[in-house]
C-alpha positions in Angstrom: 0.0 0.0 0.0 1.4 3.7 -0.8 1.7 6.2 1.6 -0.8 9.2 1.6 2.5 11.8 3.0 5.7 11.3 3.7 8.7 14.0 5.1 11.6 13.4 6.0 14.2 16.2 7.1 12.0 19.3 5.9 12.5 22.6 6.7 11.2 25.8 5.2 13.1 29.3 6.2 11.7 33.1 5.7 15.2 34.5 6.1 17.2 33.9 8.9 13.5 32.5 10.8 12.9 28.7 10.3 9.1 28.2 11.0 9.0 24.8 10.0 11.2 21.6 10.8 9.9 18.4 10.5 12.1 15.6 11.3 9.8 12.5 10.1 6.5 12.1 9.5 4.4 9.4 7.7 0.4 9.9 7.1 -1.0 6.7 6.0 -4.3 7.0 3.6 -8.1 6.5 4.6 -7.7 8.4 7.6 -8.1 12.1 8.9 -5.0 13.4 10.5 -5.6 17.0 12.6 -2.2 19.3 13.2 -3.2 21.7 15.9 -1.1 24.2 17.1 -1.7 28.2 17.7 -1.6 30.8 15.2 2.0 30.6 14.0 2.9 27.4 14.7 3.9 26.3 10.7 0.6 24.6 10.3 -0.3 26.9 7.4 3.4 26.2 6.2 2.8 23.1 6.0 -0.6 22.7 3.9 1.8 25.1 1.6 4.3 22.3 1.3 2.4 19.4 1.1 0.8 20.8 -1.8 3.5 21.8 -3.9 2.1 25.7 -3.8 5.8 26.7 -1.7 9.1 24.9 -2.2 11.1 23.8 1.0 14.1 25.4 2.2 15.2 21.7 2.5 13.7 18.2 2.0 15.7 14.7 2.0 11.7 13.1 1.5 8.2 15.1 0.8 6.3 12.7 -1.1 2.3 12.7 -1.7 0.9 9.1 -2.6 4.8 8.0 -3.3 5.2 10.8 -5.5 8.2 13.8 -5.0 6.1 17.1 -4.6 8.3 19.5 -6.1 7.2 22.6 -8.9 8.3 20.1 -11.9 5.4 17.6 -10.9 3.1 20.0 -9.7 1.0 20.1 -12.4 0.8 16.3 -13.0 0.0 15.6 -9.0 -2.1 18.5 -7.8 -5.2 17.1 -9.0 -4.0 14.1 -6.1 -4.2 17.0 -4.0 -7.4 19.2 -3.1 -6.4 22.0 -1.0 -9.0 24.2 1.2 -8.0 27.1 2.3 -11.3 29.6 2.9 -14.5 30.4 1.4 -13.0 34.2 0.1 -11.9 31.6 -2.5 -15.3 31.2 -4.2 -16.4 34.0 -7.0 -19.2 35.8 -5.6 -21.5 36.5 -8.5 -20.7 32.2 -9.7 -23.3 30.6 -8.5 -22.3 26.9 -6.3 -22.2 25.1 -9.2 -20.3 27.3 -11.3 -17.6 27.8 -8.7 -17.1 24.1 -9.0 -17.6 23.6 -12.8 -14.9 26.3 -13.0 -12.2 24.5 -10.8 -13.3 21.1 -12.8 -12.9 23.3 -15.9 -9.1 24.8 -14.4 -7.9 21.7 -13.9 -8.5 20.2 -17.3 -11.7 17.5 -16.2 -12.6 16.1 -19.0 -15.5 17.4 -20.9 -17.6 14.1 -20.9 -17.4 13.8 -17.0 -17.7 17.3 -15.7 -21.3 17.2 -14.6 -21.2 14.3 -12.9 -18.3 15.5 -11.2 -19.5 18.5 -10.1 -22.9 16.7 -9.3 -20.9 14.1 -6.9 -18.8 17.2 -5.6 -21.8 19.1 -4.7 -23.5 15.8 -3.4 -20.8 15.2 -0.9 -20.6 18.3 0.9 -24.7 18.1 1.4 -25.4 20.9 -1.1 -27.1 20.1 -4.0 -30.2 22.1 -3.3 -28.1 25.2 -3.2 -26.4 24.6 -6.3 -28.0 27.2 -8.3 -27.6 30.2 -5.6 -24.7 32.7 -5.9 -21.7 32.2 -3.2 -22.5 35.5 -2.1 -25.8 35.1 -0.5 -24.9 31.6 1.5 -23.8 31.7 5.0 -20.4 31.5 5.8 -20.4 27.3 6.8 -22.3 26.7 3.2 -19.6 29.1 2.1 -16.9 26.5 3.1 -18.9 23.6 1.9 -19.3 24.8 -1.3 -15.1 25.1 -1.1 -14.4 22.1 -0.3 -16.5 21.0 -3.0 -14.4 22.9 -5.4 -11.5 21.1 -3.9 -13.3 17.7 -4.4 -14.1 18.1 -8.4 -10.8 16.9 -9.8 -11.2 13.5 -7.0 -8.8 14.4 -5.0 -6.7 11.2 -2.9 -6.1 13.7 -0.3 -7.4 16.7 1.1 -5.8 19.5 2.9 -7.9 22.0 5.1 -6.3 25.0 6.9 -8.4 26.0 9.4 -11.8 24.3 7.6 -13.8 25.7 10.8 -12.4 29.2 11.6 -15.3 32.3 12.2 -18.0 29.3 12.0 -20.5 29.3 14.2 -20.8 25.9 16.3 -23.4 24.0 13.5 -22.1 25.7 11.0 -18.7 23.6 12.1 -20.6 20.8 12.5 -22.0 20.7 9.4 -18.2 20.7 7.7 -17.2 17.8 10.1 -20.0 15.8 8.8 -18.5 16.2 5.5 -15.2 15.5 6.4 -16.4 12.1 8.3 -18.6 11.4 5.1 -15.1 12.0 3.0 -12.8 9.6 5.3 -16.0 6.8 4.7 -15.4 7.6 1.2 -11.5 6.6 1.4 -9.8 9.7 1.3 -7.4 11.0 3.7 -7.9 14.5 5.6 -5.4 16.7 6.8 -6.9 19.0 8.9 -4.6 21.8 10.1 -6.6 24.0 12.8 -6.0 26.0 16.1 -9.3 25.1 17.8 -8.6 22.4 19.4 -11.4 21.1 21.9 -13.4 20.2 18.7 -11.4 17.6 16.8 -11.2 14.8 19.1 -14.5 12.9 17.5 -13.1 13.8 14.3 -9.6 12.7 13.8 -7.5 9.2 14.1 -4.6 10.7 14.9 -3.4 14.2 16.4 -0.3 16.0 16.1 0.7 18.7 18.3 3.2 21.7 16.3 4.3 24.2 18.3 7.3 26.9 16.9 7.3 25.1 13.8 8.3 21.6 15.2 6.1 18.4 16.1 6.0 18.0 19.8 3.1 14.8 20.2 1.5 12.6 18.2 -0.8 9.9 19.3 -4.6 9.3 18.7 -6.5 11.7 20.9 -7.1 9.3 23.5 -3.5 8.6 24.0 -2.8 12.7 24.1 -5.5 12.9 26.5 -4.4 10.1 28.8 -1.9 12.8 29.8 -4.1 14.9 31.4 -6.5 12.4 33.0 -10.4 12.5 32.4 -10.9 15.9 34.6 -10.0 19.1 35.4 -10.2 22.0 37.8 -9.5 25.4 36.5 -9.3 28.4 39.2 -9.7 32.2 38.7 -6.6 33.7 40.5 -5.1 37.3 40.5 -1.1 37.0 39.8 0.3 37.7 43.3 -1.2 34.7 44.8 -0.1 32.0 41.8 2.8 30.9 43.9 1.0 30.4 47.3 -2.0 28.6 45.7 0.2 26.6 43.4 2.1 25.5 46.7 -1.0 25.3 48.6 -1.9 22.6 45.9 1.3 20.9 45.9 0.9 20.1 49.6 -2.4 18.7 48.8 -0.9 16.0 46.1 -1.9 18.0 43.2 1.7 17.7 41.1 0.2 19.4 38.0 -0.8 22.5 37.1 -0.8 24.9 34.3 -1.3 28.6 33.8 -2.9 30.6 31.4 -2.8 34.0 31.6 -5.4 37.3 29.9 -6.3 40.6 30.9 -9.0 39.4 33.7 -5.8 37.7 35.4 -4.3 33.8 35.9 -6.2 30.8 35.4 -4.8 27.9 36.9 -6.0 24.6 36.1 -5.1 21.5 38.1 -4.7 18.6 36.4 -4.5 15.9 39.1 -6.4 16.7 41.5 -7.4 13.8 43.0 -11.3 15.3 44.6 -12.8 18.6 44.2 -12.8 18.9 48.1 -9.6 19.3 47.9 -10.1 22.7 46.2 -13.0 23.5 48.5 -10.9 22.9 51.3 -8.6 25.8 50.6 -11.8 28.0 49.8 -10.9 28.3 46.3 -14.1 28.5 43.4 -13.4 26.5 40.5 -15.0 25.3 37.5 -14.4 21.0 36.8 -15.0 20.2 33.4 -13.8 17.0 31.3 -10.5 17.5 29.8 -9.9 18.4 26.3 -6.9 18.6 23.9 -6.2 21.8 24.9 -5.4 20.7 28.0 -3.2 18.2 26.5 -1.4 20.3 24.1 -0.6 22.8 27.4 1.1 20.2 29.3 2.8 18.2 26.2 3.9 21.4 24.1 5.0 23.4 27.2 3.2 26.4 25.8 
């Protein structure tokens, strides 16, 4: 069986800044891989690469379905590749359909299976009753349906989404998870790069942490979340008592804590705390909630 991606020693440079270096990575295909990291992280970078769209600094291996991705085989191999980026890519005036037809038509589908292609496009991403509306009167989440139709016309082995869910409303982003589940049951792989990162862990097979342009955990969420145990306790603190309550804690068993700071103060979550009347004890309010991969990507990425 081929491989969906594989890197090996890549690294892309903007000057004397590396903001991505990838060591070793293989994706295998038929499954939906999430990289979350914050704004900045190289996720973006990434997509870039994978696609062919920016040439590494440096690359022993980049390979897409066993193929090198490099500007000479760009042409032949992008329509392996459907990239999605957001829905400012659609033409406003086009209706749905026509914003597909017109990739199909861009990248050279032939004549005799456009409609269909467009039809089974449009049919996947659950909007074939809106195919005769102009992009410019849909709401933002049919906005990004109707892109990663686009992306799906020329049947695409893989498919890359930046940020698929970003400025969606929550069943808006639900909708364009449904479609990315309905694509995996289909057979092709996902690579969904995103920043929001509580909402991914139904979604994905796999997780990858990147933080400062590096990989720093991959596992299945599960196995990221097994870090952090099944709950948390997150406390509202002002600054100058974040050493006496995180020492407080200590004394109480709880090893593990992390801090997040904004402009209403700290927030301290607990990560082992062994009973919530341990926190009552020291008269602290707190919120317990179940833990997420946020939580996760705090403790493993040390950020």
């Amino acid at each position: 069986m081929d491989t969906a991606i594989r890197i090996s020693n890549l690294r892309k440079d903007f000057g004397a800044v590396t903001v991505l270096d990838i060591d070793a990575l293989t994706i295998e295909p038929g499954t939906v891989t999430a990289f979350i990291g914050p704004n900045g992280a190289g996720k973006t970078t990434l997509v870039k690469l994978i696609s062919g769209i920016w040439a590494p600094t440096r690359a022993k291996v980049l390979t897409v379905f066993d193929e090198p991705v490099d500007q000479s085989v760009r042409r032949r191999s992008t329509t392996n590749v459907g990239v999605v980026v957001d829905s400012s890519q659609l033409f406003g005036m086009l209706t749905v359909e026509e914003n597909v037809d017109y990739m199909a038509r861009l990248y050279h589908v032939p004549k005799a299976d456009r409609a269909e292609r467009v039809r089974a496009a449009l049919e996947a991403c659950g909007i074939t009753d809106r195919a005769h509306d102009r992009a410019w009167t849909l709401s933002t989440g049919l906005k990004q349906r109707a892109n990663i139709a686009r992306a799906l016309v020329t049947k695409p082995r893989l498919l890359l989404l930046d940020e698929p869910t970003s400025g969606l409303d929550p069943v808006s982003a639900e909708q364009v998870y449904d479609t990315i589940l309905a694509l995996r049951g289909a057979g092709i792989t996902v690579v969904a790069c995103t920043h929001i990162m509580a909402e991914v862990s139904d979604l994905s097979d796999r997780v990858l942490f990147i933080n400062h342009g590096k990989v720093v955990a991959d596992g299945s969420p599960t196995e990221l979340l097994s870090h952090v145990g099944r709950v948390v306790h997150t406390i509202r603190l002002p600054q100058d008592r974040l050493d006496q309550t995180r020492a407080q804690l200590l004394d109480h068993g709880v090893k593990r804590t992390v801090v997040r700071r904004d402009e209403q103060g700290v927030l301290l979550t607990a990560l082992d705390c062994p009973d919530s009347r341990v926190l009552e004890s020291l008269g602290f309010d707190f919120e317990r909630r179940a833990a997420d991969l946020r939580d996760a990507f705090l403790v493993l990425a040390g950020d």
